[in-house]
N, C-alpha and C positions, 0 to 999 in steps of 0.2 A: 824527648825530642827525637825527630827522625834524622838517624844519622846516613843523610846523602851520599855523602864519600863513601862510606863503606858498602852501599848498593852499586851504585857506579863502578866498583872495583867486583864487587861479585858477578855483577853481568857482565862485563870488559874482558874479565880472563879467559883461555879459553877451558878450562875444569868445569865441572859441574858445582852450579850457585845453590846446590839444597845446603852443604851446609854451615857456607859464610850466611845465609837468607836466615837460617834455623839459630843462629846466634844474634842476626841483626832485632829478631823478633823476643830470643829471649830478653836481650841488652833492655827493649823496648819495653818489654812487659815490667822488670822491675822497676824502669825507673818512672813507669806510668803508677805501680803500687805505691810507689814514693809518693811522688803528687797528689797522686789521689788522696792516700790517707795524711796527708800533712795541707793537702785543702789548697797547697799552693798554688793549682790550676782551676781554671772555671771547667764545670762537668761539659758544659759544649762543647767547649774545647778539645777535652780528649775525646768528646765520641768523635767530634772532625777530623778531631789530626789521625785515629785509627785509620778512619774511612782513608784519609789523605796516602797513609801509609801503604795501605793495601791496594790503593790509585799507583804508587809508584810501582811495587812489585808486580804489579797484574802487566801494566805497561810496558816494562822491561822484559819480563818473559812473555809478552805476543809478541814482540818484536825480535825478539833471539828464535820463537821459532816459528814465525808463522811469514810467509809473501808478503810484503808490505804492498807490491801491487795488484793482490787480489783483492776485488772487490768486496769485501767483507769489512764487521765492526764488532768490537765489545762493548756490551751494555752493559751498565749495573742499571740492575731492579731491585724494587720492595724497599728497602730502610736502607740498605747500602746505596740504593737509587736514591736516595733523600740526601746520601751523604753524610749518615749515621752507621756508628758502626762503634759498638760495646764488644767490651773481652772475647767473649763469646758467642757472639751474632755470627748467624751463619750469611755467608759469602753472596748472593745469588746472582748470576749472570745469566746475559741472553748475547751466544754469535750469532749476528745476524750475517746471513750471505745473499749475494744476490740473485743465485739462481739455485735449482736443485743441482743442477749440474755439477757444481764445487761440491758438493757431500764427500763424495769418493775418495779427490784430491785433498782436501782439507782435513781427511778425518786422521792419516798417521801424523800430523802436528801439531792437531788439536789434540791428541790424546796425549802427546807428549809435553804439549802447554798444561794441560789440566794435572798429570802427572806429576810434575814438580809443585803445584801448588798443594796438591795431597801429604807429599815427602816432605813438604817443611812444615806442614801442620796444618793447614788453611782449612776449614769448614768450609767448601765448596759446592751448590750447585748450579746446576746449571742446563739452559736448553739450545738447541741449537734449531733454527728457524729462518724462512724465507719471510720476506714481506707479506705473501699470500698466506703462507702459515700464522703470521702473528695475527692476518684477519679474520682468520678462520677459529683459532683460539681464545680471541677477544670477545668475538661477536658468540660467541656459546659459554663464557664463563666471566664471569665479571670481576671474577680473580686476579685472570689474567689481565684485562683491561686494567685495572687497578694499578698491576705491575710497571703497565708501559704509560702509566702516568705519568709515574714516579720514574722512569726511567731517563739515566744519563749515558751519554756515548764515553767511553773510558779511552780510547784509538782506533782508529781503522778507520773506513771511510763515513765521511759527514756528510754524502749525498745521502746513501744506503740509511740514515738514520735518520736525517730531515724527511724520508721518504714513508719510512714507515712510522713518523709521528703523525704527517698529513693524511695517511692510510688510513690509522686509528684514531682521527681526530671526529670531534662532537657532529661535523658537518656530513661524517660519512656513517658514523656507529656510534650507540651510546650516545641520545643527546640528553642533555640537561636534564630532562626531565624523568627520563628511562632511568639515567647513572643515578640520580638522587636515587628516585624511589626503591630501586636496587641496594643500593649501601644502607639506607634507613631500615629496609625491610632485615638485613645481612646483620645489622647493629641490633633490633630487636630478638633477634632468633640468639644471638651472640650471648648478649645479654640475659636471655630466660637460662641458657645453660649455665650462668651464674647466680640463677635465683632471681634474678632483677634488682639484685641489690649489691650497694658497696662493704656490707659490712661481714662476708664471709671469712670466719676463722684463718682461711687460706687462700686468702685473694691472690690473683694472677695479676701481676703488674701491669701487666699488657694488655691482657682479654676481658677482665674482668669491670662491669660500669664504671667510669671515671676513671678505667688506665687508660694507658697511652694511645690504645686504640683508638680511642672517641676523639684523641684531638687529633690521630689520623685521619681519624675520619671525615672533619673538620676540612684539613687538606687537600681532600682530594676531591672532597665539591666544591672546594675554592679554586681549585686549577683547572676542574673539566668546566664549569659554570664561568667563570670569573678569568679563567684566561692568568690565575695569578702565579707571582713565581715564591711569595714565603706568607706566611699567615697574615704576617703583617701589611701586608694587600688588603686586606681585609678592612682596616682601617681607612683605607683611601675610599673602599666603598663601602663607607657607612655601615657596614656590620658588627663591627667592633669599635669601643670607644680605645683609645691608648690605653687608660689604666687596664681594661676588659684585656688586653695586648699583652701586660704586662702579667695580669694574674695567670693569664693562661701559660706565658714562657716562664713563669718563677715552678708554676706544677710542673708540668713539663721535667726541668730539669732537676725539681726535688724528688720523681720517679724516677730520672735519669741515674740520679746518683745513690737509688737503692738498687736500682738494676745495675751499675755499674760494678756498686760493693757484689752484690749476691754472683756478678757473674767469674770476679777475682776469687770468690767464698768458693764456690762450687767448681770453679773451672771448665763448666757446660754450661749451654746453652738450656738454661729450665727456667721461666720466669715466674715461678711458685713462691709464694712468699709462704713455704712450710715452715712447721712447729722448729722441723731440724737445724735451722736456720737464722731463727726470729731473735733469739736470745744474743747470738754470736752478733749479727748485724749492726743488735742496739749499739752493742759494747764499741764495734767496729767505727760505728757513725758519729760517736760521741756520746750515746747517751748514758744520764746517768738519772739513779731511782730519787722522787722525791719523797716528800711525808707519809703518801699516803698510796703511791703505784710505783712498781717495778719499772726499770730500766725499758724490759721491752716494754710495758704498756703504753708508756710515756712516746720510746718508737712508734708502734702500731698506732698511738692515738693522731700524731703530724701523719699519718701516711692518711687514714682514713680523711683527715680533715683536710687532706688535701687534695685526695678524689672524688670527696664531697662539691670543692667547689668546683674542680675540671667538669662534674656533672651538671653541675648548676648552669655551666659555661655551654657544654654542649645539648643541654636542651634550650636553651634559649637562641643558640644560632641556629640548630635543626629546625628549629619552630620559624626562623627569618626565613632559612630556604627553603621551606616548604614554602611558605608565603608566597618567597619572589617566586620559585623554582614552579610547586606545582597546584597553586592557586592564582599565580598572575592573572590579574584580571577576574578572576572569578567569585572571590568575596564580596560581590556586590556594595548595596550603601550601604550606610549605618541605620541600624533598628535603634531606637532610642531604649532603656533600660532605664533609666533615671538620669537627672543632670551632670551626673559623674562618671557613669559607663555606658556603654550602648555595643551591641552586637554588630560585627561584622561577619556575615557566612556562618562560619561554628563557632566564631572566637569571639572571647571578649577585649574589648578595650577601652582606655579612659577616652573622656570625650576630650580631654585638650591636656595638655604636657605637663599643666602646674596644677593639677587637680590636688595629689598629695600633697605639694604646700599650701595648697585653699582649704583644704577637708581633711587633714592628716590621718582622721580615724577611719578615710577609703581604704587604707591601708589593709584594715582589717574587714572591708564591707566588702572586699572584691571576694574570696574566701566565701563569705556567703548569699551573694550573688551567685556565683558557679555552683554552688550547694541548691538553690534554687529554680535553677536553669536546666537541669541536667542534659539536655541537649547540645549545650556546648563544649566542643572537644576539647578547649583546651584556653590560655591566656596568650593575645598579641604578644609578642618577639620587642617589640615596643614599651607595651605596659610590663614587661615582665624585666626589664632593663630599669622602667622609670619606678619597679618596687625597689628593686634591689637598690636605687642609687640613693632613693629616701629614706631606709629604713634607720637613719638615724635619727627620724622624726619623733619614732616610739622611746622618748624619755619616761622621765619619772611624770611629768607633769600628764602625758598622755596616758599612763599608766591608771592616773586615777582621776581621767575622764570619766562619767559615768556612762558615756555615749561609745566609749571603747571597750570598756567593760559588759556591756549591754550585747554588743557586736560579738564577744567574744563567746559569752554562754549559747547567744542563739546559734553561732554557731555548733554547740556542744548539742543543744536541742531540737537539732532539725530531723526529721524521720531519715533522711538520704545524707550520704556524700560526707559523713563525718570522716571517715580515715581518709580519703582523699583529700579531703580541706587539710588535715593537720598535714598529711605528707608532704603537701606544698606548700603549706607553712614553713615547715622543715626546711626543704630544697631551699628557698626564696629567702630563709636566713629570717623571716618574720618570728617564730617561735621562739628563738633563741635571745632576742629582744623583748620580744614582750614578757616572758616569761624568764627574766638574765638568767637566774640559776642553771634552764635548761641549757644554757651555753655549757656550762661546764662537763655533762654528759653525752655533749654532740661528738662522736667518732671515741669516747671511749670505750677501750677496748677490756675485759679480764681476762689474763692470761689463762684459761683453764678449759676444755671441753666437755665441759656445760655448760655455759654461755656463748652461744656459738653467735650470737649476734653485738653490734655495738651497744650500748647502753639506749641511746638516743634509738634507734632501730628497733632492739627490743623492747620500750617503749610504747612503738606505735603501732607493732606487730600483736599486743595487749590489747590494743584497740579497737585494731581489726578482729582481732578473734571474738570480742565482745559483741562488736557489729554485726557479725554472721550468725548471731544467735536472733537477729533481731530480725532477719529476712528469711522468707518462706522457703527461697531456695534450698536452706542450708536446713530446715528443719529437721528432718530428719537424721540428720548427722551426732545430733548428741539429743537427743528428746526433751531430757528432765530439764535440761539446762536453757534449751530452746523456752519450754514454758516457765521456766522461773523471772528467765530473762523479762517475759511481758506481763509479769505480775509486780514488775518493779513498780514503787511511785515515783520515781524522779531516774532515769535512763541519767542523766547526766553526774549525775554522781560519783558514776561508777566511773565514767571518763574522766573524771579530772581522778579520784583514788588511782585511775590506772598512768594518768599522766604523770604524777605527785612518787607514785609507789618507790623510783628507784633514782631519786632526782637527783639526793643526797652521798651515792658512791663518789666515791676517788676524796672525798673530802675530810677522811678521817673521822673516826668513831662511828655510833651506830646508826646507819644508813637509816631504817625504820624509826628509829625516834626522832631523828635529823628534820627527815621527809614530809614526818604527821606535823612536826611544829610548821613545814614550810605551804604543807597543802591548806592547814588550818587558817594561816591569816592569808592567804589565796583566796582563799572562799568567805570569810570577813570583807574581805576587800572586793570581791565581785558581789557582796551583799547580799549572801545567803544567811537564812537564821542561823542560830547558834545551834539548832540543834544537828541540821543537816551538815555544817561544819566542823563539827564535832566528831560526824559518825565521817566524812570524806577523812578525817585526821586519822580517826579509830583505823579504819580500813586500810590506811600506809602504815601506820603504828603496827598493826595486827598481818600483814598479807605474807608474812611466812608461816606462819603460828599454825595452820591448819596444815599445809603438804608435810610440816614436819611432826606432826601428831599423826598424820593417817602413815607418813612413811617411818616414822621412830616409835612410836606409840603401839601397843599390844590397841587396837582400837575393839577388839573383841571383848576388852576386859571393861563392865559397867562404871567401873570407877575412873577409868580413861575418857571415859564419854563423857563422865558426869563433869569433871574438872575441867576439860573442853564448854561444854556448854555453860556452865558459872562464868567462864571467861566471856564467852558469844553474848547472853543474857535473855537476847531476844529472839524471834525467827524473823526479822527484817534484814537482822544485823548477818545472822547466819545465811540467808540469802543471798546478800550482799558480797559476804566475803567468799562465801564456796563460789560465785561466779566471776572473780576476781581471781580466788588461785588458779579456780582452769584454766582460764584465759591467760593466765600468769607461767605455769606450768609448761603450757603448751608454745609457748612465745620463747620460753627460755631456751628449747633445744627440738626443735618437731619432730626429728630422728630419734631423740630416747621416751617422746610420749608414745603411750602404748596403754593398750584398751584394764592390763593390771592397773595402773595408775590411776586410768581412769577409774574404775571399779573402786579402788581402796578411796578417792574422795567422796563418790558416789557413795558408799557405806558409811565414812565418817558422817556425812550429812543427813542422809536417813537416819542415822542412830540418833545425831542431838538434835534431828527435828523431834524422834519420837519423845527423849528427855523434856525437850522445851514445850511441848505437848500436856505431858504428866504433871508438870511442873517441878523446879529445882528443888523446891521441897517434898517432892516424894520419890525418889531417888529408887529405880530398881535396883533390888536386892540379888548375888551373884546364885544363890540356893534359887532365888523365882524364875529368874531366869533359865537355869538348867531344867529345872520341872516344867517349864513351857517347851522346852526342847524335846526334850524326852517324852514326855505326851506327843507331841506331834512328828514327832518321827515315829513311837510306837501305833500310832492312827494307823500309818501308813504300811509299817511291816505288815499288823493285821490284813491287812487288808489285801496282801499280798501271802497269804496263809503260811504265814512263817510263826513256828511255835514261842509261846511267851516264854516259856521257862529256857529254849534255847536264846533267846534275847534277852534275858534278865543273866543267866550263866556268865557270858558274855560282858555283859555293861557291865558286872562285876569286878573285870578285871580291867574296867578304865580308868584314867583318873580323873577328878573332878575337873580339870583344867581341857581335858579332850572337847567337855562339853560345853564348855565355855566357847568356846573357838573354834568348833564346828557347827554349821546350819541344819536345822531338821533333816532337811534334804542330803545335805553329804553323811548325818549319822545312819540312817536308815538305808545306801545306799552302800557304806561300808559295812554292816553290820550283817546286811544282806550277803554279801558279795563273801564274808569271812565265813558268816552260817553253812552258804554253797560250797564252802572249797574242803575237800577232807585234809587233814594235816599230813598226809603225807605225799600231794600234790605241792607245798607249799613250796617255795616262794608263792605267794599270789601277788602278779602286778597288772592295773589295768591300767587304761588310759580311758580320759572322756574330754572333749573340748566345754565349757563352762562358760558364758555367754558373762553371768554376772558377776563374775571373780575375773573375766577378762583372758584367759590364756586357757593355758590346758591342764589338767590335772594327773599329775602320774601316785597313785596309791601303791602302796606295797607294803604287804603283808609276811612276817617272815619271822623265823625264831631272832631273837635278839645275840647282837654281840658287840663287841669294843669299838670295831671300827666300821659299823654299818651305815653312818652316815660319811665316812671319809670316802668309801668303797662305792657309795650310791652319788655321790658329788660328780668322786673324780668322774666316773661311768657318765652322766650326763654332761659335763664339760668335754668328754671326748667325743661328744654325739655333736658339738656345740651346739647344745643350748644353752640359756640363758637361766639358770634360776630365781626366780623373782620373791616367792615365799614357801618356806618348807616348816612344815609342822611335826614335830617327832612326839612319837607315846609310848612308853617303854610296858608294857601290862601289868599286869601283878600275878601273871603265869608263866613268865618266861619269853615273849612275845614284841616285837615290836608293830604299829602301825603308824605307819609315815606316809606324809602327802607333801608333795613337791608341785608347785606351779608354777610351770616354764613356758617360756616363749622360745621361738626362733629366731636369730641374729638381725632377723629384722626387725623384730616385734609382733611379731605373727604368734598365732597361738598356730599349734601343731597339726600338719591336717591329719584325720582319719583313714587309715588306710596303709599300706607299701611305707609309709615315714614310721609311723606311730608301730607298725609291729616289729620294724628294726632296733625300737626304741626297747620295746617290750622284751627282746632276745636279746639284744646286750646288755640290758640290765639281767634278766633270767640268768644266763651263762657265768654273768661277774660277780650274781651274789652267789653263785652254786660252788665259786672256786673257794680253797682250803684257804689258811693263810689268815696271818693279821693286820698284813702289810698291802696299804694296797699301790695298784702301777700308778707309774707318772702319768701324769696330764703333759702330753709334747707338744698341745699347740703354742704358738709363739705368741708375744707379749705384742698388741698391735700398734703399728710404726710412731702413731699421734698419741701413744704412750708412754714411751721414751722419753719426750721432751719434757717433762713435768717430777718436777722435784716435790714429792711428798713425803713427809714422816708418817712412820706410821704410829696409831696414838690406840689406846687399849683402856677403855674407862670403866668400873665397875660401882654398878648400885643396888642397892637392896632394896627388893617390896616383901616386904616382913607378913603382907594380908594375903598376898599371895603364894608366901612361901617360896620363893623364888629368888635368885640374883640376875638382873641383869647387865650384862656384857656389850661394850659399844665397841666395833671396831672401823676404827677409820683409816685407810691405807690407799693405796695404787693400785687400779684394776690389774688383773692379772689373771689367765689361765691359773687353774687346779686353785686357787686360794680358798674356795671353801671344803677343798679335800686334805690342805694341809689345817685350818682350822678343825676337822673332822679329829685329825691324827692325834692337834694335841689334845684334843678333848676324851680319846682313848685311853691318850698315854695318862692325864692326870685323871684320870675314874670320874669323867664329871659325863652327866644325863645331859642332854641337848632336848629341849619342852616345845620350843618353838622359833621360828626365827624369821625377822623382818632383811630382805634381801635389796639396799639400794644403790643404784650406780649414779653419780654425778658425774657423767664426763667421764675424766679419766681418774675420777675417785671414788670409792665404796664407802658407802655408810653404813654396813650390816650390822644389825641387832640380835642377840643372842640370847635366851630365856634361858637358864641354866638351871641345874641343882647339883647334888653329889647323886654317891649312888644310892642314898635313904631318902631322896625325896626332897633333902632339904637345902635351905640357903648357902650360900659359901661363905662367909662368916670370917673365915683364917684369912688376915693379911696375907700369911707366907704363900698360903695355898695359892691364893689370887696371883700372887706374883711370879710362883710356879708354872702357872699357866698362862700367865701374862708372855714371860719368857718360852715356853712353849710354842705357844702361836708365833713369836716371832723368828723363833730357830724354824720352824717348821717354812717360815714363806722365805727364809736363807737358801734352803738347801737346794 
């Protein structure tokens, strides 16, 4: 509570008030962390009573130092102008004076007004301005204008301020229709720098679609348009229904009160709802984990679904005032559509108010009406209030209309406008009814960075990627996929597999088995045969089965393929589902797809097309395979007059696994490259960028030794790049040759040139050095990796055909981690054959092809656990 007497007494003395002020505010602060975290005040409240707080202080000191009869006034602007005012909001004021002339005289007490607000802590700024000035500033930024919308006089003179509201009012600058279209455009552009969407890993409470901002925004075409003085005006002009009133002040102050918390958490002014943050928050707020999500997911899932509906809220008014604002009058009549809609201008709307309760299943016919239309920008502010207020129409009984289910698929089958129908299906609360289950994935969130989208989001983001394979635009973009896409027999299929695929999270047990039982009687029930329903279940059942075979899987070894494709069966089914993981892959995080990933499905899929081709029962042989290699790579050395007996000397000393897992083209091109170099040039390291491996390819040719993969790791981690797949081969002369395929921090393969030969000399220079030990990796562990609790976990299996153990390790991204795995592999004498390189987020999944130093499997518990222990001393130290 603001303790009056003790301000009254600070400013009455004659001492200086910084630091009875600097006690009144700490006094304040605590006993607001009391209320707050004990919930005993409403969050309105304290943002008011701040505000009110910092009313009194500001008050008292212009009046201690400034002429009460000069013609001047304090303003509050922005959010403190509103009369809000959180922990750590900053201050912002506007003196107004009434001529330039005061500048001079005004400015040694203005500094010693501002002075003391700085000395007791206040985040202050602030302008100092003539009436002529604020019109001069208003009418060239609509910032400003915004400011003195929202602006309140705090003391000093109330002509000086009635004068510059009528200065800057609608009739002189900025009218209705400028302001709108200004803030709508300010809100768009806002908005793309968040993606366009609510559900970023790190949303911004404030700036971010459906924070606070949009219901500012709300506000301040309600006061320059509408003359209003609280949202709730709004309601008097038909804008808003009461409940519409109430949904939007319940968000409101359920943001208020994680801004509140974060801004007491942090003690600045950041309105980031970072990783650093999100865990502490939950705990902070009350939450707690249930069956099946963490504490914070459970947090992060109320905040999403609550700037879900503040969005819902402000495209529906922005669509009213565009209306009133800047089509008044101009939407002409109505074009008739059928009995139940008809066009006005761009928009659609119902033809009379009780339509959904005459025809309940318009509900779902307006969706593909605007699919059909495409000329129409958007749905009436009217109709789009009479969906939402009906959609408790869509029960069970409407569920298994045939006339709603009919409406639904065509939807799914129309050549245009499918992710656009579902996303306002989404917004409009429609999908989450017709489809109940989808409720439960709307605004969930997984703690982790790999999943950077909400469930419900990622989702539709699925959809769309699918979409864009189907328009010519985008052809070229992914080719194979482009044309598999319209080799489909049924497009819809794949859409509802892609709606169905993830329906089943937060629910406990496995999501993909969950999902196929729930897409399966989905498609029963919209009255598809059994077979297409079957393969829509297959496709949820199965849609991780392939990114984790291309990215866990030796995919080069035929017998990988072959067990893949016994699964697949068919090449319908393998169509299906390879256009379902890209689409799936790419939707889950766009920042970690990269052209490798893409490459490794693209291979998966050409190999068990060729399988499914051959058929299951003739199954390539690993010996046919390598003699098709080696022929065609020896085609081409010939041909390049490179002697046989030096390329037979050579293959001599590789191992049969080399060939396995290298392409004609990279054998003949290394074998080349080793032929040319004399051995006492060696190192030999080159670089080439590699179009269908996706990245770039760094080879290196060199005598073997203990730690030449820790030494060649760390070396490329301090260049940062990214290693994505590295293939080692120890000779049977002494000899290693290793191939590394890196990308760059963004996903870029490496360019040619000034990068690539920096890359070349500090690998050169660091394998030339003595030693067995090799340097630290100093780059730092990155910030949105901190927050994430992982074990790390070490799995080992045998493939006895191949002679080999493989090694799983799954841990916490990190600098140097595959040059501390290098060490231990030194330290315990084990061969490194091959290795699959994955990052989730902020977790690795890297696959390790091992032996001893004979070649062969690992076999020895002890051993294994030797090295188990190893690798994890090694990412300690």
């Amino acid at each position: 509570m603001i303790d009056f007497a003790s301000l009254n007494q600070a400013f009455a003395e004659d001492g200086s008030p910084i630091q009875p002020c600097k006690v009144i505010l700490k006094h304040y602060k605590e006993g607001v962390e009391e209320r707050f975290s004990t919930g005993q005040t409403p969050i309105s409240k304290l943002v008011a009573e701040r505000a009110q707080l910092i009313d009194e202080i500001l008050v008292r000191a212009w009046n201690r130092y400034l002429d009460i009869s000069i013609e001047a006034c304090l303003v509050a602007v922005g959010g403190y102008g509103r009369g809000e005012l959180h922990p750590a909001s900053d201050i912002d004021l506007l003196v107004l004076l009434d001529h330039e002339d005061l500048f001079e005289s005004f400015k040694d007490p203005l500094t010693q007004f501002l002075t003391l607000l700085w000395d007791i802590g206040l985040d202050v700024g602030h302008s100092v301005r003539t009436i002529d000035d604020c019109v001069r500033e208003a009418d060239q930024d609509i910032t400003v204008m915004t400011n003195l919308i929202e602006s309140r006089r705090l003391v000093g003179s109330a002509r000086l301020f009635s004068e510059m509201l009528e200065a800057t009012g609608p009739g002189r600058m900025w009218n209705s229709h400028d302001f709108f279209e200004a803030k709508w455009n300010e809100q768009r552009v806002r908005h793309a720098k968040h993606d366009d969407t609510i559900s970023n890993l790190e949303p911004n409470i404030k700036e971010s679609p459906g924070g606070l901002r949009d219901i500012h925004m709300i506000g301040w075409v309600a006061k320059r348009h509408f003359k209003t003085k609280s949202l709730h005006d709004l309601v008097e002009h038909a804008f808003l229904t009461e409940a519409e009133y109430h949904t939007l002040i319940e968000g409101q102050e359920h943001l208020w009160r994680v801004r509140f918390a974060l801004h007491l958490l942090t003690g600045r002014h950041d309105d980031r709802l970072l990783f650093d943050h999100q865990r502490t928050l939950a705990s902070y707020l009350g939450y707690d984990a249930d069956h099946a999500n963490m504490a914070v997911e459970c947090f992060m899932r109320d905040y999403y679904r609550t700037v879900m509906e503040l969005s819902r809220l402000n495209e529906m008014l922005l669509q009213h005032f565009q209306e009133d604002i800047l089509f008044k009058g101009e939407l002409g009549e109505p074009v008739s559509i059928n009995k139940r809609f008809q066009k006005r201008g761009y928009f659609l709307e119902v033809t009379h108010k009780n339509i959904f309760k005459k025809y309940p299943t318009s509900l779902l016919e307006l969706f593909l009406i605007m699919q059909e239309n495409p000329e129409l920008r958007g749905v009436r502010a009217s109709t789009i209030r009479l969906v939402r207020n009906h959609t408790y129409l869509i029960d069970e009984k409407f569920r298994q209309d045939i006339r709603a289910q009919s409406l639904f698929m065509e939807i799914l089958r129309q050549p245009f406008g499918i992710t656009s129908a579902l996303r306002r299906m989404n917004i409009y609360g429609i999908l989450a009814v017709y489809i109940p289950i989808f409720e439960n994935i709307v605004g969930r969130m997984q703690y982790d960075l790999f999943h950077v989208y909400t469930v419900d989001e990622h989702t539709l983001m699925v959809v769309r990627n699918l979409r864009r394979l189907t328009t010519e635009k985008y052809a070229e973009e992914y080719p194979l996929c482009s044309q598999l896409m319209s080799t489909l027999p049924k497009e819809e299929l794949i859409y509802l597999a892609a709606i169905f695929h993830d329906i089943a999270k937060g629910r406990g047990g496995n999501h993909s088995e969950l999902g196929a039982i729930d897409a399966y009687d989905f498609c029963r029930l919209h009255h598809l045969s059994e077979y297409d329903s079957h393969l829509v279940g297959w496709l949820v059942r199965n849609h991780l089965v392939m990114s984790m075979t291309a990215q866990r899987k030796d995919i080069t070894d035929p017998e990988v393929v072959q067990e893949f494709a016994s699964l697949v069966g068919d090449l319908n089914r393998l169509t299906y589902l390879y256009l379902l993981t890209f689409a799936d892959s790419r939707a889950t995080n766009p920042a970690a797809w990269n052209s490798w990933k893409d490459s490794l499905l693209r291979d998966l899929f050409n190999a068990t097309h060729r399988a499914l081709i051959r058929g299951l029962e003739n199954p390539l042989a690993q010996d046919e395979l390598i003699e098709e290699k080696k022929s065609a790579a020896l085609y081409q050395l010939t041909l390049q007059s490179i002697p046989d007996e030096a390329i037979s000397d050579l293959w001599a000393t590789f191992t049969k696994e080399y060939f396995l897992t290298h392409s004609p083209n990279a054998i003949q091109r290394h074998t080349k490259a080793i032929i040319d170099t004399p051995k006492s040039a060696l190192p030999l390291i080159q670089m080439r960028q590699t179009e269908k491996r996706g990245g770039s390819e760094v080879l290196i040719y060199c005598l073997d030794r203990d730690n030449l993969f820790a030494v060649t790791t760390m070396l490329l981690d301090q260049l940062a790049l990214s290693i994505v797949n590295a293939r080692v081969m120890s000779t049977s002369d002494g000899h290693s040759l290793n191939s590394y395929l890196v990308l760059e921090q963004d996903g870029s393969p490496v360019e040619i040139g000034q990068r690539s030969g920096e890359i070349i000399d500090t690998l050169s220079d660091g394998l030339r050095l003595e030693g067995t030990q090799p340097f630290k990796v100093t780059r730092r562990i990155p910030r949105k990796n901190k927050h994430f609790d992982h074990e790390t976990f070490i799995y080992f299996t045998q493939e006895p055909k191949l002679q080999r153990t493989t090694m799983r390790l799954v841990t916490l991204d990190r600098p140097g981690l595959l040059s501390n795995v290098g060490q231990a592999f030194a330290e315990c004498k084990i061969r490194l054959k091959h290795s699959k390189i994955t990052t989730l987020g902020a977790q690795v999944e890297d696959i390790f092809f091992i032996t001893d130093r004979d070649n062969q499997p690992i076999l020895d518990e002890e051993r294994l656990n030797c090295l188990k222990n190893a690798v994890i001393e090694k990412m300690l130290e």
